[in-house]
FIPA-883670 format. One record per residue: x, y, z of N, C-alpha, C in turn. Coordinates in steps of 0.05 Angstrom, whole numbers, plus 32768, in hexadecimal, padded with zeros to 4 digits. Layout:
N
XYZXYZXYZ
...
END
This chain:
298
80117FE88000800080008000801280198000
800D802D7FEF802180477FED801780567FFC
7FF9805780007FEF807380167FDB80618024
7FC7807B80337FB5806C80457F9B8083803A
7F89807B802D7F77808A80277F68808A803F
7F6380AB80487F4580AD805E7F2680B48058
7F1480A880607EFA80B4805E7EF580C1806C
7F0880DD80867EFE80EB808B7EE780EC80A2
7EE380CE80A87EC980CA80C07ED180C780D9
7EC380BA80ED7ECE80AE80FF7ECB80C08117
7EC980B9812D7EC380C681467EE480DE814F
7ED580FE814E7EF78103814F7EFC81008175
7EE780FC81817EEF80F781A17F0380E281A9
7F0580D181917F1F80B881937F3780BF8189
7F4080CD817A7F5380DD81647F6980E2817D
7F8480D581797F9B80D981847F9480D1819F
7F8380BE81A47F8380AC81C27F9680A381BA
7FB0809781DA7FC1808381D77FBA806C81E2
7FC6805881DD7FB5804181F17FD9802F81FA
7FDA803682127FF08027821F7FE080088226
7FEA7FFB82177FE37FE282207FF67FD68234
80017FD6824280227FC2824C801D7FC3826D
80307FA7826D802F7FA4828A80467FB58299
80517FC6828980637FD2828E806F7FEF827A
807A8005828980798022827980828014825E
8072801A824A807780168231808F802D821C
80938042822C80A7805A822580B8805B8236
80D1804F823680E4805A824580FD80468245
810F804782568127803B8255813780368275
813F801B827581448014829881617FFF8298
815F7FF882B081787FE382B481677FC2829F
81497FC882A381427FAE82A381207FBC829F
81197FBA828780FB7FBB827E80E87FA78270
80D37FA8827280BE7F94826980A17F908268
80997F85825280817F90824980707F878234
80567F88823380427F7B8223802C7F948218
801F7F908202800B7F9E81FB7FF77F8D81D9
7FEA7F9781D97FD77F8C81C07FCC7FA681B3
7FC07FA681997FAF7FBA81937F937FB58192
7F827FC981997F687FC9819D7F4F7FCE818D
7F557FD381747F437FD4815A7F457FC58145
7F617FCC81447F637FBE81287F5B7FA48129
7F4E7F8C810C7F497F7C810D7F587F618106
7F707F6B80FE7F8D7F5980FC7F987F648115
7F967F53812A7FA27F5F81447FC37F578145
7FC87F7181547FE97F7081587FEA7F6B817E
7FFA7F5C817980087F5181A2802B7F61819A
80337F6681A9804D7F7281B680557F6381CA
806F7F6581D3807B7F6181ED809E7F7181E2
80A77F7E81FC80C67F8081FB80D47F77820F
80EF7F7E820B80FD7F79822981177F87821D
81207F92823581347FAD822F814B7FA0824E
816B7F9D824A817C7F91825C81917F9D825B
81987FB6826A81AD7FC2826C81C87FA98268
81DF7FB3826181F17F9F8252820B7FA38266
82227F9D825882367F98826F82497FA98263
824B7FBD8254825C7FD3825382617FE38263
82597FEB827C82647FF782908259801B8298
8247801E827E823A8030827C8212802C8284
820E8042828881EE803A828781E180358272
81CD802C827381BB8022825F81AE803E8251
81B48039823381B18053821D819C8049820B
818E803D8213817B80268200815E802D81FC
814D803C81F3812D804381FD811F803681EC
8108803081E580EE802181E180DC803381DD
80C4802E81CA80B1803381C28094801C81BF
808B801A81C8807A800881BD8052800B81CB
8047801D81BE8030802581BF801A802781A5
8008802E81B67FF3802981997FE2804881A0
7FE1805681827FC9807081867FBA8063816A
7FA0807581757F8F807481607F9180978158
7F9A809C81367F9280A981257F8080B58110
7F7580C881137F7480C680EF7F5D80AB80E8
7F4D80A680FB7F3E808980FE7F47807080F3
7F5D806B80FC7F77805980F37F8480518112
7F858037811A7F98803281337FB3802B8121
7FCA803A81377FE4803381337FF1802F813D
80028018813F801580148152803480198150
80448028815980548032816280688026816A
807B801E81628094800A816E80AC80178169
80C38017817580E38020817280EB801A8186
810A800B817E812780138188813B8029818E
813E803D819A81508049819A816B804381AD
8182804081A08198803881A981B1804F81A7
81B0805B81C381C5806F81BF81E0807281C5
81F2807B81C28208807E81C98215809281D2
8228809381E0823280B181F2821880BC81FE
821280AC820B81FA80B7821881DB80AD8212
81C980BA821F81B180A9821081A080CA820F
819A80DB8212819180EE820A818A80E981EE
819480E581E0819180E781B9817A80DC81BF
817A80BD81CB816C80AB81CE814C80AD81DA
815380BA81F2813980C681FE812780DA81EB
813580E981E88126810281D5811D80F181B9
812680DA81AE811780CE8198810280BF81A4
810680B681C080ED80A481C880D780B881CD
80D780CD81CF80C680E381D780BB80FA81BF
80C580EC81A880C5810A818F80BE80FA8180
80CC80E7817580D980DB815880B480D7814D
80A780C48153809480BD8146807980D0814D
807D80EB8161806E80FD815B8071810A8141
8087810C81388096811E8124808D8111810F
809080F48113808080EC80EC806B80F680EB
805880E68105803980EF80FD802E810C80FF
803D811F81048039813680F78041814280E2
804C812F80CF8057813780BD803C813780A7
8036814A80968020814680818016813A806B
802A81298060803281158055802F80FA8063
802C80F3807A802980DF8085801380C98080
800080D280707FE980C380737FE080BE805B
7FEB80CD80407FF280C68026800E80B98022
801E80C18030803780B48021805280B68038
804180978046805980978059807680A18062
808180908049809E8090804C80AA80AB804C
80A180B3803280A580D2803480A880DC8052
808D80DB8059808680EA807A809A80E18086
80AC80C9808A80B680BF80A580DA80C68092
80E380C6808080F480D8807780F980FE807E
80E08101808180EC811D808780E6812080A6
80D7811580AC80D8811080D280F6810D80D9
80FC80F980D3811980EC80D88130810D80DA
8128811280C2813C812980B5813A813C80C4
8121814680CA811A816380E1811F815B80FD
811E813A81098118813681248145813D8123
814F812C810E81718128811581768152811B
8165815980FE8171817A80FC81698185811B
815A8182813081508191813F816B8182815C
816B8174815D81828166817081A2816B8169
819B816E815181C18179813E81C08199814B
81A281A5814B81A881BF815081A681CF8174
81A581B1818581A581B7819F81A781A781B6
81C8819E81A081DE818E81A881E9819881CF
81E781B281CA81EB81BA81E381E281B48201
81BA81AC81FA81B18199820B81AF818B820E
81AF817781F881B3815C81F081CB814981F2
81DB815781F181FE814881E78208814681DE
821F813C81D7822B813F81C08226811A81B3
8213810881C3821580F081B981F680EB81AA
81F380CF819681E180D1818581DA80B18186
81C680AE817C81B18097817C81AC8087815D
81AA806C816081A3805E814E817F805E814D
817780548139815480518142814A80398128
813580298130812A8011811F81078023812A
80FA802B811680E18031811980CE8023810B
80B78016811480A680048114808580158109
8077801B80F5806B802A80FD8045801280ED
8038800A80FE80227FFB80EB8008800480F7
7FFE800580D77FE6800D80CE7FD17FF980D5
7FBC7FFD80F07FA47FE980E07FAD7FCD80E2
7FC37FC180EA7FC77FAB80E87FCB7F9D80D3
7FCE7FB480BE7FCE7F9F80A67FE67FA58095
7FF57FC1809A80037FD1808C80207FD680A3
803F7FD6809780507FE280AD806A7FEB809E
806C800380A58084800F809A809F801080B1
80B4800580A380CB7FFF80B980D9801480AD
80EE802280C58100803680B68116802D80C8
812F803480BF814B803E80D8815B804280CB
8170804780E48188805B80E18198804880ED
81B2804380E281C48038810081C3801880F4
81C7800C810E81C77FF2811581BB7FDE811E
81A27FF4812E818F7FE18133817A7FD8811D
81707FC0812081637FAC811181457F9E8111
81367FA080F581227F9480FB811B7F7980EF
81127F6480EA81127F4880E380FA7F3C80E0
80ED7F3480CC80D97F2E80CB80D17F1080C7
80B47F0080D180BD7EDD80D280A17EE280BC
80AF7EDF80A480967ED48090809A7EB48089
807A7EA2808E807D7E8D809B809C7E76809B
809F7E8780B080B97E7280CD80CE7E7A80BB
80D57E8D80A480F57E9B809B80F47EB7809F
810A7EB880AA81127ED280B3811E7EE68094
811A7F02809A811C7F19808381257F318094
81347F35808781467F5480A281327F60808D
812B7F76809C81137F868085812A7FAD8087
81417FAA8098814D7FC2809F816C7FBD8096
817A7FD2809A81927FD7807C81A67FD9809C
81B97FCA80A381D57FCE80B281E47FE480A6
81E77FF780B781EE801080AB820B800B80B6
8220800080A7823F800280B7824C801480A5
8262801F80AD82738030809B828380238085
82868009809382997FFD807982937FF78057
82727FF4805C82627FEA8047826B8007802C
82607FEE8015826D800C7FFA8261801E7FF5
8242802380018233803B7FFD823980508015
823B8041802B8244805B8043825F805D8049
826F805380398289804F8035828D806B8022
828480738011828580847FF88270809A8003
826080968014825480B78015826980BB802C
826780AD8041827F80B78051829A80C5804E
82A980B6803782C080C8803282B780E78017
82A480E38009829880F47FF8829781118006
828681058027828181228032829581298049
82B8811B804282C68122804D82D081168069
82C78100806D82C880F2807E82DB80D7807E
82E180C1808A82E980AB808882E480948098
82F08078808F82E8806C80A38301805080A5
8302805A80C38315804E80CD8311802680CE
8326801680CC83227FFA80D4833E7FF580DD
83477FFE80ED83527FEF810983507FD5810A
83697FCA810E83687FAC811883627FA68134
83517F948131833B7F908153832B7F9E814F
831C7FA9813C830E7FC4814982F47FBF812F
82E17FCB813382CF7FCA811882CF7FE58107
82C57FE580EE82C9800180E182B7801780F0
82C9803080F482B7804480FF82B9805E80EB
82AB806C80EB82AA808E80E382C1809B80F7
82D380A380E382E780B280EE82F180A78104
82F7808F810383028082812282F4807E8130
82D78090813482C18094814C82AD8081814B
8298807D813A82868078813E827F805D8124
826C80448135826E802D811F82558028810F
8247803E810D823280408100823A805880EA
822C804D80D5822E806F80BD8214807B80C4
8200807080C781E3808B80C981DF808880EA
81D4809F80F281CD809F811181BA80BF8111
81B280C5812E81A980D8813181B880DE8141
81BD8104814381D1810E815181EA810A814C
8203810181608220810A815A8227811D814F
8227813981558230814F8155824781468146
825B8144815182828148814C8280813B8129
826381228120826B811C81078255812280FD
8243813280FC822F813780E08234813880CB
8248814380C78253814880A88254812B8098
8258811980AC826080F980A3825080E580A6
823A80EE80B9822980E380B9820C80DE80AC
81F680D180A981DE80D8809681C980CA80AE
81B980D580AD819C80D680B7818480CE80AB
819480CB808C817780BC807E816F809D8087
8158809C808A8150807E8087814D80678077
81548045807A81418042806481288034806E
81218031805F81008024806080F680198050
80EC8003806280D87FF0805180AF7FEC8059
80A77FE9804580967FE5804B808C7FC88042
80737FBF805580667FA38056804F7F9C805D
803C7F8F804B80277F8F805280237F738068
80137F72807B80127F6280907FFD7F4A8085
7FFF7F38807D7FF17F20806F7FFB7F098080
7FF07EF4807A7FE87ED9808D80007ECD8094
80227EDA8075802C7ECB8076804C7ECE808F
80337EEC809580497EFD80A880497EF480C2
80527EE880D680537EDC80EE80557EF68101
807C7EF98100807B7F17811780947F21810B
80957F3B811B80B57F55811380BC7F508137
80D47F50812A80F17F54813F80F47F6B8137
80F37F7E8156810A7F958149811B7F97815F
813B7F9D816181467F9A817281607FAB8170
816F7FB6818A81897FBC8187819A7FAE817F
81B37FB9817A81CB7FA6816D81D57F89817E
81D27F9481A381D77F8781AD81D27F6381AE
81B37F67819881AE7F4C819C81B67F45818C
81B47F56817081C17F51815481E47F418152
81ED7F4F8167820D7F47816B82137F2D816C
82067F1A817082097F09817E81F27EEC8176
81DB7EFE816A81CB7EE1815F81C07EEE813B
81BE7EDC812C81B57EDA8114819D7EE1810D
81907EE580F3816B7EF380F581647ED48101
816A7EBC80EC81617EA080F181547EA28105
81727EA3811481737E94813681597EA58149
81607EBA814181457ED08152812D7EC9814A
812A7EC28126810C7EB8812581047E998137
81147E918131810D7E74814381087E72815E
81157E86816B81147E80818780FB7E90818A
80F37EA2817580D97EB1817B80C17E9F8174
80C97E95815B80B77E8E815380A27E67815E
80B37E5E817880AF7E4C818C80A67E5F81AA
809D7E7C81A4809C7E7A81C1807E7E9581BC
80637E8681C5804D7E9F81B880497EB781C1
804D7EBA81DA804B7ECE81E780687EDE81EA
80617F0281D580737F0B81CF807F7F1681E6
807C7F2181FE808C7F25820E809D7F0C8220
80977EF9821D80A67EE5821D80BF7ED78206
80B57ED681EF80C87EDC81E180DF7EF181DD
80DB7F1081E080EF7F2181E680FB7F1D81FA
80F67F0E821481097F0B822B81117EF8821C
810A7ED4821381227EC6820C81307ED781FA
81367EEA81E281457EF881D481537F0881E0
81547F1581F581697F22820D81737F0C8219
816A7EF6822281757EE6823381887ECF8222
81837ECB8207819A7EBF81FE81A87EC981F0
81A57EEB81E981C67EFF81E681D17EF781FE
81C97F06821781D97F01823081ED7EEA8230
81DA7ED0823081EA7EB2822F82037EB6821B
81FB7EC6820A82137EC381E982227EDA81F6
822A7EE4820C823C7EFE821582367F198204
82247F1F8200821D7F3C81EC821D7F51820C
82337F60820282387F758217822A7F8D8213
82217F9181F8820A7FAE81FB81EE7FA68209
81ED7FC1820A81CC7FC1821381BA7FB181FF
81A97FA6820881997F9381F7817B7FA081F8
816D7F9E81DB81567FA281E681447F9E81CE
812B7F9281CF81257F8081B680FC7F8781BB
80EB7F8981A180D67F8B81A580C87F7C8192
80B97F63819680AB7F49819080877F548185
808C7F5D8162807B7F61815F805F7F44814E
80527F40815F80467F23815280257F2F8145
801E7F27812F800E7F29811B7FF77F0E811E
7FDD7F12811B7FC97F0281127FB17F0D80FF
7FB57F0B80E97FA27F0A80D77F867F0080D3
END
């Protein structure tokens, strides 16, 4: 589907209700979080669960979550993201609190998604590039989840974090690993003056610094960095099971396969996102971990 045609009806007393479904704060970021929700109209219903596990780098947990449902526009939507930050988690907070207000006010959003969540992206990075001062000088990865109705879902990100999809029992990364080494961010990187380091022991970074090419924020490299997204879109059909979306942390360490399987033996999605934190852990994944178990019935 390219847009979402409206008829304009619909009770406006319901318009931008949110509906926190979870047994636990559905917005936010901890040593150790967790959580369930469903949606409440649509008639292809969506179940959720996450689990969010501060990691063993030595720093605090920079990791935040999204995962809620509003009704729109007489349209329920559910709302999902990763944000995974670095040098700090500010970038991170301020996306869990902005980022997907910023699409859906974008005017374009309801004819022509992608568009909309392209220049969100672009105005939410420009407004944090321009008040770095309160924010930090550190910046955030993001995997955004955004579905229509139950039937419709546009995935976007930046960065590293990851989304995975089980169309029946095979796994599909539906999101682009943004590393520096690769030949397209390899070539805008040095193009706009930048480089990228590979150190022995070490993975490719931007300018020595940083191991992602797109992110939000990082002040010291904008010049080298990009903020565009990519995105896919998918329509939600019978043959669609559920989306993984997750930080790198889990990524580091297990395969899409291995994540569909262990999800795909266990029904209840907040149960499944804990086994997916709990067997990074087992596999020694030292980042923050944090993963959101989106399951589909048609």
């Amino acid at each position: 589907m390219q847009g979402l045609v409206l008829d304009g009806g619909g009770d406006t007393m319901m318009k931008s209700i949110i509906f926190h479904v979870t047994t636990a704060a559905c917005l936010g970021s901890s040593s150790s979080d967790t959580g369930k929700g469903q949606s409440k109209l649509s008639s292809n219903k969506v179940t959720h669960g996450f689990h969010l596990v501060e990691g063993r780098s030595g720093h605090d947990m920079e990791d935040y979550h999204v995962a809620e449902y509003r009704y729109e526009n007489d349209h329920e939507l559910g709302l999902f993201a990763i944000y995974d930050g670095h040098l700090g988690d500010s970038v991170a907070n301020y996306l869990k609190a902005n980022l997907f207000n910023n699409i859906l006010k974008e005017p374009l959003f309801w004819l022509d998604p992608e568009e909309a969540i392209k220049n969100a992206y672009s105005s939410t990075n420009k407004y944090i590039l321009e008040n770095s001062k309160q924010l930090g000088p550190g910046g955030s990865t993001a995997v955004t989840a955004i579905v229509v109705d139950g039937k419709d879902m546009w995935i976007a990100n930046i960065g590293d974090s990851r989304a995975v999809v089980c169309e029946r029992g095979t796994a599909n990364q539906l999101t682009v690993d943004h590393e520096p080494h690769t030949t397209n961010e390899r070539k805008r990187i040095e193009k706009q003056g930048g480089f990228v380091s590979t150190f022995p022991g070490d993975v490719p970074r931007v300018n020595g610094q940083l191991a992602v090419a797109r992110a939000f924020g990082d002040q010291s490299l904008k010049a080298h960095l990009s903020s565009e997204p990519d995105i896919k879109h998918i329509q939600i059909n019978s043959n669609v099971e559920f989306v993984i979306l997750a930080s790198d942390g889990l990524w580091k360490v297990m395969k899409n396969q291995e994540a569909v399987n262990l999800v795909k033996s266990t029904k209840d999605p907040q149960t499944a996102a804990k086994r997916l934190t709990s067997e990074a852990l087992d596999r020694m994944s030292k980042d923050d971990i944090s993963c959101i178990v989106i399951r589909f019935r048609c």
